[in-house]
N, C-alpha and C positions, 0 to 999 in steps of 0.2 A: 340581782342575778343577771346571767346574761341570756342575749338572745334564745340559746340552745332551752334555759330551764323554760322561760316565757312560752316558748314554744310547746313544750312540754307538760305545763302544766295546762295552757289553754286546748291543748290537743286540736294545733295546727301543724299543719308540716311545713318546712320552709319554702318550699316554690311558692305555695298560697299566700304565705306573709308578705314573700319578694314581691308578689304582683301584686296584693293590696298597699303595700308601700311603695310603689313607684307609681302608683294609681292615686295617691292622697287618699287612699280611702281604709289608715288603719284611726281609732278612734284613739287614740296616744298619740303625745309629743315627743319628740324628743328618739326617734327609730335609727340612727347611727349604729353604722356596723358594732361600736364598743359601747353602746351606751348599756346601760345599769335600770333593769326593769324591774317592777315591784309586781306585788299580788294584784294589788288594785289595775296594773296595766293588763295581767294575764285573762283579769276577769272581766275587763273592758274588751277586751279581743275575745274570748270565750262568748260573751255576750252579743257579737258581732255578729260571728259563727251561726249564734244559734238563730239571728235575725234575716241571717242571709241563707239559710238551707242547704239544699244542695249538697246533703250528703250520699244521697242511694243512687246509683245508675239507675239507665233505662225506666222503668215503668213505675217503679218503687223513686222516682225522683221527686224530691218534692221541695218545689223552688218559695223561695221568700222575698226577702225586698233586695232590691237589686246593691252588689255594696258601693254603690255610688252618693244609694240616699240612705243606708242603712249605717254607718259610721256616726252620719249626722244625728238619729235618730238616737242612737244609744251615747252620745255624747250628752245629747240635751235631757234623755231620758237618766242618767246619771247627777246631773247638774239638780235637778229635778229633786232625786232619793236623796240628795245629801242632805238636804233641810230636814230630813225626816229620820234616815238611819246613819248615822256615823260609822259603822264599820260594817263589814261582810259578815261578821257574827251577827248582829242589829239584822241585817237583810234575813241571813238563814232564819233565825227566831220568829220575824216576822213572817215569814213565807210571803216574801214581796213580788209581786209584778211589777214590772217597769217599763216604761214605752210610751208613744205617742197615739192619738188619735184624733182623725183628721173630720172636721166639722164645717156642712156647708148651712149656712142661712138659706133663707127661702124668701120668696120676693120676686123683684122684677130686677134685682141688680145680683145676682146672689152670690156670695164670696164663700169659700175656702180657707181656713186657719187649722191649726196645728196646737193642742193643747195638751201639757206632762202630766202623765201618770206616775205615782211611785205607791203603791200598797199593797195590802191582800186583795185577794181575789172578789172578799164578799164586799169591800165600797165600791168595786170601781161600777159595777149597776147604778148606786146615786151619785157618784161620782159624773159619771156621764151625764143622768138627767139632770140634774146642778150645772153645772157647764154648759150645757145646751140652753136649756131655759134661759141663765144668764144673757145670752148674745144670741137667743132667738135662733138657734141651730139644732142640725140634726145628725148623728155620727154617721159618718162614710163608710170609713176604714179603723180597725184597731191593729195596732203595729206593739206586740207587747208581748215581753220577753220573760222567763221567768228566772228570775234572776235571783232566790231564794237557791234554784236547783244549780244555778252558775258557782256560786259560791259554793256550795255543798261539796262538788265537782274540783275545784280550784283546791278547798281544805285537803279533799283523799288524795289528790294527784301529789299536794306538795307534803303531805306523811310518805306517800309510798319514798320520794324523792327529797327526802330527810332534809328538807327544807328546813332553815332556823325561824324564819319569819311565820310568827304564827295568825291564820286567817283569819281567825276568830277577833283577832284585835285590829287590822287591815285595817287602814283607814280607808273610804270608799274614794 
């Protein structure tokens, strides 16, 4: 598909695309004015979106990770789900989060690392204390997307928009 549906299904507008692409910061390759976009890109940029906030004015604003580090994050956090779900139906079934979380050690020297999330809701609890205990750390930050509701969102958008490609088979 082109630009116009990608857009449309991740429900961006184009100024925000233009400025995350001139910025390095859309989580896709491949962003040329002609180029040929899949579900799997609409729902990498949907998943951006939902990483980066910033959808309500004024008081109702409510900001997320900035998308300089946030592209990064939902690349790795993808990279991450593929071991585990093969396709955007897989994610919806599961009801997967996805995302990073950021873990410092404790000590007199103490470091900062970055470890991928891809499941349901109810591991990522042992999920974290497994990982931490592992490498003697404690979670900071959790940076984590739901990515279950991303697909759901990408499927309706591309039925209303009689898309052929169907999401449920998407490869992620």
């Amino acid at each position: 598909m082109k630009r116009k549906g990608l857009l449309a299904l991740a429900g961006c507008d184009a100024v925000r695309f233009e400025v995350l692409q001139a910025r390095g910061q859309l989580p896709i390759q491949n962003c040329g004015r002609w180029s040929d976009y899949t579900l799997s890109d609409a729902f990498a940029l949907r998943l951006t979106l939902d990483l980066i906030g910033d959808q309500a004015p004024g008081e109702e604003h409510l900001g997320g990770v900035p998308p300089s580090y946030a592209h990064k994050v939902i690349a790795n956090a993808i990279a991450t789900a593929r071991a585990r779900y093969r396709t955007l139906g897989d994610l919806m079934a599961g009801r997967a989060l996805i995302g990073g979380v950021i873990f410092e050690t404790s000590g007199e020297d103490p470091f900062r690392f970055s470890a991928w999330f891809a499941g349901p809701p109810e591991e990522l609890p042992p999920w974290t204390i497994a990982t931490g205990a592992k490498e003697g750390a404690e979670p900071v930050r959790f940076l984590l997307v739901n990515a279950a509701r991303a697909a759901r969102q990408i499927e309706m958008a591309a039925k209303e928009l009689g898309i052929d490609e169907r999401p449920e088979e998407a490869p992620l």
